[in-house]
C-alpha positions as CSV (number, residue, x, y, z in Angstrom):
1,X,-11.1,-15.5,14.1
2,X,-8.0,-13.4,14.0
3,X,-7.3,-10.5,12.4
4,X,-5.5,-11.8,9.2
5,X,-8.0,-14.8,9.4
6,X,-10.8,-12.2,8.7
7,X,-9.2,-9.8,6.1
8,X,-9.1,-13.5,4.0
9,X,-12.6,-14.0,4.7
10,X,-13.3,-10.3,3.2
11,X,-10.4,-11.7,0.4
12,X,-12.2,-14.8,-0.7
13,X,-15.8,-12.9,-1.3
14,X,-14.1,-10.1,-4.1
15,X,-13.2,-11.3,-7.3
16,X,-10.1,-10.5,-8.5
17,X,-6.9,-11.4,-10.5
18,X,-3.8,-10.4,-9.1
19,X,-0.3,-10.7,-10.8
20,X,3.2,-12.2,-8.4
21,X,5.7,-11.7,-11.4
22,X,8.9,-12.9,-9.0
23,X,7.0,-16.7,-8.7
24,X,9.3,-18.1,-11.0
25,X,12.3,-16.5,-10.1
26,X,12.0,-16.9,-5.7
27,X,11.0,-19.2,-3.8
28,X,8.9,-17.3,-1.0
29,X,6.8,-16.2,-3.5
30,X,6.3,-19.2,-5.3
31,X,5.4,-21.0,-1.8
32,X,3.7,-18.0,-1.5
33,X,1.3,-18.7,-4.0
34,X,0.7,-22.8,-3.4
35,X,-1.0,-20.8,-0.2
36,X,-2.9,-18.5,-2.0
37,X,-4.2,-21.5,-4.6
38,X,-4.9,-24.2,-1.6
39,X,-6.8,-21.5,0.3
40,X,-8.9,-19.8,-2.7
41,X,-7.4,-16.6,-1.5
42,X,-7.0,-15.1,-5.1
43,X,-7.0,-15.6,-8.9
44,X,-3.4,-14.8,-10.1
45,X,-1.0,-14.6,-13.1
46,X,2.7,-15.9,-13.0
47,X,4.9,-15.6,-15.2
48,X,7.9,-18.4,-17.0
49,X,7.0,-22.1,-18.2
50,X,4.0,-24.5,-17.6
51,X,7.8,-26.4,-16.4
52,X,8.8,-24.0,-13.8
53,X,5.8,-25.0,-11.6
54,X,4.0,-28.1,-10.3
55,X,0.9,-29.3,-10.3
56,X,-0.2,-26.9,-7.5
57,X,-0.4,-24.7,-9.9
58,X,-2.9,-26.3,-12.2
59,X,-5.9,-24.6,-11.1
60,X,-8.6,-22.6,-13.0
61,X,-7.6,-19.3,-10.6
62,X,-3.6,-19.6,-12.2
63,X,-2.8,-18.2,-15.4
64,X,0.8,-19.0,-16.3
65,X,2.0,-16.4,-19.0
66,X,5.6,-16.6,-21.3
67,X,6.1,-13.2,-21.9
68,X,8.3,-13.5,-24.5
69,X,5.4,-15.8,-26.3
70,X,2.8,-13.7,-25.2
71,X,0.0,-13.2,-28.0
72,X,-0.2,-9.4,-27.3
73,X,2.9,-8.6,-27.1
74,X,3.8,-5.9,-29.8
75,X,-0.1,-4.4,-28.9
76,X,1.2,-3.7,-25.1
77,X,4.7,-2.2,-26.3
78,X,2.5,0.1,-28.8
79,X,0.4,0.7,-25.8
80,X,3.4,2.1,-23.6
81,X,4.5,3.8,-26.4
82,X,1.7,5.7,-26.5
83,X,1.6,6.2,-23.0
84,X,5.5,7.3,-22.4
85,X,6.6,9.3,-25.9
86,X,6.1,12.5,-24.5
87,X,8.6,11.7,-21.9
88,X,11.3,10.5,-25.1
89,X,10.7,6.4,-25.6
90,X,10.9,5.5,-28.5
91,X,8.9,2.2,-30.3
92,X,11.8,0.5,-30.3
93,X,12.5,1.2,-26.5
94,X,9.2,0.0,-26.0
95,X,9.4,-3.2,-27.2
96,X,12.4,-3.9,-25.4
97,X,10.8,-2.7,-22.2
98,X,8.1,-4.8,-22.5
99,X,10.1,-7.6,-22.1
100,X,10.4,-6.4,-18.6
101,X,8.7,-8.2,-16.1
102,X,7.8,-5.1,-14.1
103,X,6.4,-3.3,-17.1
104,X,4.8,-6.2,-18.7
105,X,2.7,-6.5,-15.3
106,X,1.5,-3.4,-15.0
107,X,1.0,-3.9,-19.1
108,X,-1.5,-6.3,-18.1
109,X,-3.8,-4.4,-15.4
110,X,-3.6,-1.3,-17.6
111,X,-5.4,-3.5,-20.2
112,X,-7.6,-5.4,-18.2
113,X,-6.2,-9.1,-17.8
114,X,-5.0,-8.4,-14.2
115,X,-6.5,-6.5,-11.1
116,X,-3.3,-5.7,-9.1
117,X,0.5,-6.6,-8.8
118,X,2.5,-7.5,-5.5
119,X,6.4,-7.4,-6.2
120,X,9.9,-6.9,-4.6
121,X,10.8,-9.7,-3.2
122,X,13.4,-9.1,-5.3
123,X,13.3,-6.1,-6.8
124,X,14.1,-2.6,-5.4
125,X,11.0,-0.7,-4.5
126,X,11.5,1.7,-7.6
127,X,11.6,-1.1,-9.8
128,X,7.8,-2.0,-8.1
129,X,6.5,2.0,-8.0
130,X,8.6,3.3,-11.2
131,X,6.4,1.2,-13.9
132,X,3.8,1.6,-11.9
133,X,3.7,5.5,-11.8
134,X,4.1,5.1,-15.4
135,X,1.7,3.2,-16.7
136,X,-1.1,2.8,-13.8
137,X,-1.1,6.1,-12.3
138,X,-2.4,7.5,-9.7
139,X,-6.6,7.9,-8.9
140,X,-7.9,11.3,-10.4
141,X,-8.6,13.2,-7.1
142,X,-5.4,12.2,-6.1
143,X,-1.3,13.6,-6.8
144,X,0.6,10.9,-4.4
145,X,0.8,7.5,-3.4
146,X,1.5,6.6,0.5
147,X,3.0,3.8,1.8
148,X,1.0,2.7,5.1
149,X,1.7,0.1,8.0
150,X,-0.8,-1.7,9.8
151,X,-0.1,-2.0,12.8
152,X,-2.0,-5.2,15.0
153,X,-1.6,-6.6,18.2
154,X,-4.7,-8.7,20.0
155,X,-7.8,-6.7,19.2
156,X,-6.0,-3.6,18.6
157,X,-5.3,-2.1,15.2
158,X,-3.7,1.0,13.9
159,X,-2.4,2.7,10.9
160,X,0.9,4.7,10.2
161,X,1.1,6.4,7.5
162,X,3.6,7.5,5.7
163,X,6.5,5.7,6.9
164,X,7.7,3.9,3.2
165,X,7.0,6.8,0.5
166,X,7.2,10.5,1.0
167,X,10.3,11.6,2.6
168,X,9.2,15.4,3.5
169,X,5.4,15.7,2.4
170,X,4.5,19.6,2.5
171,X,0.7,20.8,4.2
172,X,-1.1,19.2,1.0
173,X,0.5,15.9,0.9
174,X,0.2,15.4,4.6
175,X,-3.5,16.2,4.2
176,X,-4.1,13.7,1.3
177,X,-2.0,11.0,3.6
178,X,-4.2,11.7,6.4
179,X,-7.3,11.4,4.1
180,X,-6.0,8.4,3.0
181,X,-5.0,6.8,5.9
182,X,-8.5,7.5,6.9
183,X,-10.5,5.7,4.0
184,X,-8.0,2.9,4.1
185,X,-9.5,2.4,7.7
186,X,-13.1,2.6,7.2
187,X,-13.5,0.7,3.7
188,X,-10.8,-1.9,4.3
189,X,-10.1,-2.8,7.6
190,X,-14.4,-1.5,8.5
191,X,-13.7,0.7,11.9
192,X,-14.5,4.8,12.1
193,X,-10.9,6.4,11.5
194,X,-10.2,9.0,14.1
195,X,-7.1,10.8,12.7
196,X,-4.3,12.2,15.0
197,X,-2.1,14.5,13.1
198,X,1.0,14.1,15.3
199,X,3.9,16.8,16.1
200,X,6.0,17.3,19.0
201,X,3.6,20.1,20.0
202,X,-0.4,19.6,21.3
203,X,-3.0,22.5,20.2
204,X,0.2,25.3,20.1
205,X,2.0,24.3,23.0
206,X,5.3,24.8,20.8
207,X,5.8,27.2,18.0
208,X,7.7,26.1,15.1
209,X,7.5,25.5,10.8
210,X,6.9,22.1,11.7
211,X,4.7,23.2,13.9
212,X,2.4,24.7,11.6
213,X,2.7,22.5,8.5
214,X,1.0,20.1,11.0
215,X,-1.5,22.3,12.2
216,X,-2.6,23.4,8.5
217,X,-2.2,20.1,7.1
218,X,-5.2,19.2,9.4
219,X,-7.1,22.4,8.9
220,X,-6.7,21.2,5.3
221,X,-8.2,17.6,5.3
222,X,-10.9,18.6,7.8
223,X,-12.3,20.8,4.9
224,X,-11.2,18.0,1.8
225,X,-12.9,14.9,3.9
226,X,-15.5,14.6,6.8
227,X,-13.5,12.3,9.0
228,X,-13.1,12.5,12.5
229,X,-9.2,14.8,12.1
230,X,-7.5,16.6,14.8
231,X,-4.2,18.1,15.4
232,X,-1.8,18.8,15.7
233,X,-1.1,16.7,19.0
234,X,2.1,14.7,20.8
235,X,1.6,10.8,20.1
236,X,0.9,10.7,24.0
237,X,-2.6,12.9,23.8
238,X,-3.5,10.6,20.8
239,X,-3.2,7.4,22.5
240,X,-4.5,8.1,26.3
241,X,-7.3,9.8,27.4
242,X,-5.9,11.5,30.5
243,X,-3.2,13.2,28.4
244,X,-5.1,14.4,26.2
245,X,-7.6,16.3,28.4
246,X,-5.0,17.8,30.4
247,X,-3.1,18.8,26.6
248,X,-6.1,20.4,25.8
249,X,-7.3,18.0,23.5
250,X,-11.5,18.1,23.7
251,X,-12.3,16.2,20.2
252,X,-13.1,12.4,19.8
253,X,-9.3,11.7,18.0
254,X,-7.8,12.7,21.7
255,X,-6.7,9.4,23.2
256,X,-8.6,7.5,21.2
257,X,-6.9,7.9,17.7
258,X,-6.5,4.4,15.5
259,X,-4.6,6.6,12.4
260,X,-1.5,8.0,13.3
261,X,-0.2,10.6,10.8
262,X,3.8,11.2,10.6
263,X,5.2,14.7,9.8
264,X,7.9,13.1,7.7
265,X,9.0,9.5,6.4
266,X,11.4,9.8,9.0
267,X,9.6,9.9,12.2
268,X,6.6,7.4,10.7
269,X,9.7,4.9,10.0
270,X,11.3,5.1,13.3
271,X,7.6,5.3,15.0
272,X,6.1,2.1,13.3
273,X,9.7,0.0,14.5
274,X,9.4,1.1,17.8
275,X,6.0,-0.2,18.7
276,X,6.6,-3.5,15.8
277,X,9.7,-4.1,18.7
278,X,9.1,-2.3,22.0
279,X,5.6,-3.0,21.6
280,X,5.0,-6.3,20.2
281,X,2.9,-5.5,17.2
282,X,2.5,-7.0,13.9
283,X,3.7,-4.6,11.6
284,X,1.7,-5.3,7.8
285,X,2.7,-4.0,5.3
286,X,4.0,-1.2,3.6
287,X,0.3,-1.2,1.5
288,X,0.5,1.5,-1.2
289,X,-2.6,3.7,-1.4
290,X,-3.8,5.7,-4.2
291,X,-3.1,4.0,-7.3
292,X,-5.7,3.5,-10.0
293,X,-5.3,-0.1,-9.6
294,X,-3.5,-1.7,-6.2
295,X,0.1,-2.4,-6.4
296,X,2.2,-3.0,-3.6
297,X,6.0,-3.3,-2.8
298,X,7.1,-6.4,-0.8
299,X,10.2,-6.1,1.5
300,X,13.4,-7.8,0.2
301,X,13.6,-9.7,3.2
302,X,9.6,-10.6,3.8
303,X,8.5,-14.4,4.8
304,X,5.9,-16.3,2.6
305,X,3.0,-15.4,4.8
306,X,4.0,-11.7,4.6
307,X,3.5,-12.5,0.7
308,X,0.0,-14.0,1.3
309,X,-1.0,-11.3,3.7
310,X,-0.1,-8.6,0.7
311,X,-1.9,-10.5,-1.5
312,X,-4.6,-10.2,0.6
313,X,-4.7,-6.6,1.4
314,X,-3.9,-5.9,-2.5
315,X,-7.3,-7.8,-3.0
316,X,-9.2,-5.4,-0.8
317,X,-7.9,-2.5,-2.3
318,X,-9.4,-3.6,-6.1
């Protein structure tokens, strides 16, 4: 059983309801979703006519939803009235808003009917994370969401993190990424997370401000979270055991780290497309982390079983 093969297996076990508000309005995700019925991945919600769709999509675990006729609709405009006057909407804004697609979804977790939204097929990723941030939030022990790769390839599997989200984190955002990164490895993929914090320095071989946001970013989620952490390190002493131990590097993470933590969006961007292409790894994702409830943003240009593999991962995260 592959990788992908096994993360449905987890999938089908969780019950969960998880909203694709593009179905009706692209194709990929409306294939997307035949897949997810025919397998039993997921319970989901859709939105549009019984008319848009065929009869794949009469099934118990699909919940087709007019928003325009929706029976709660002036109780979930109230709703993000309440939750967005102290930033200037009005009631009136409201109820045009919720009309949205994106705000109506994340209407529907924040009240219960739904477990977790994939979009962006279509939509920019601030239309996806915008609403979201809004009206979902993020967890209470935590200030950010991360966007996260997984990266797979045979029997090996990483994650990068960030490389979609936080352009410059400072020492605590880099440590909450790292803790993260780390709990996204151990309670959904199931292996022990041993966290490099990379840099272009190893244990103080280069001085520098990046330098040290590294090094006390680590220091940092060593103290928050009792995962195996260490930094700051060159990608090299993460990944091979030799390099390491001549770089100094005497903990458990040296040259045997499956997390890979990213001073900035730039580097984790550029690092997770070099090994998806010079490497030949399967690149999944970006998977958000952090919110109260699972959302995630789907590339523009992602493939149908991209869509079903989200899905998937958004289940895990419920």
């Amino acid at each position: 059983m592959d990788f992908i093969e096994k993360l449905k297996s987890k999938a089908k076990k969780i019950e969960a309801t998880i909203v694709l508000p593009e179905a009706n309005t692209d194709n990929r995700v409306y294939e997307a979703c035949k897949i997810i019925l025919k397998e039993n991945l997921s319970k989901i919600i859709v939105f549009g006519n019984a008319s848009d769709y065929d009869e794949d999509f009469k099934s118990d675990n699909c919940i087709i939803i007019d928003i325009d006729n929706f029976d709660r609709l002036e109780e979930f405009a109230h709703s993000l009235y309440e939750l967005r006057k102290h930033k200037g909407m009005t009631l009136e804004v409201a109820r045009e808003t919720i009309h949205r697609p994106d705000y109506f979804a994340c209407m529907l977790i924040k009240s219960g009917l739904a477990d977790g939204m994939v979009a962006g097929a279509t939509w920019s990723t601030a239309n996806t994370i915008r609403p979201a941030l809004q009206i979902i939030k993020t967890k209470p022990n935590k200030h950010i969401v991360t966007g996260i790769m997984l990266m797979v390839k045979d029997d090996k599997t990483y994650v990068f993190g960030d490389v979609a989200l936080v352009e410059n984190p400072n020492v605590e955002d880099l440590s909450e990424i790292a803790i993260s990164c780390a709990e996204f490895m151990e309670n959904i993929i199931g292996e022990p997370a041993r966290v490099a914090m990379l840099s272009y320095s190893t244990k103080g071989s280069a001085k520098g401000e990046m330098v040290d946001k590294v090094h006390l970013a680590t220091e940092i989620a060593k103290i928050k979270a009792d995962y195996l952490i260490d930094g700051e390190m060159q990608v090299d002493a993460a990944l091979d055991s030799e390099t390491a131990s001549k770089k100094g590097v005497s903990s458990k993470v040296g040259g045997n780290a499956n997390v890979l933590i990213f001073p900035d969006l730039n580097a984790g961007n550029i690092g997770y497309k070099l090994t998806a292409r010079l490497g030949g790894y399967s690149a999944i994702g970006p998977i958000m982390l952090n919110f109260n409830n699972p959302v995630n943003d789907l590339s523009r240009g992602c493939n149908v079983n991209e869509i079903v593999d989200t899905v998937v991962i958004t289940k895990l995260l419920v």
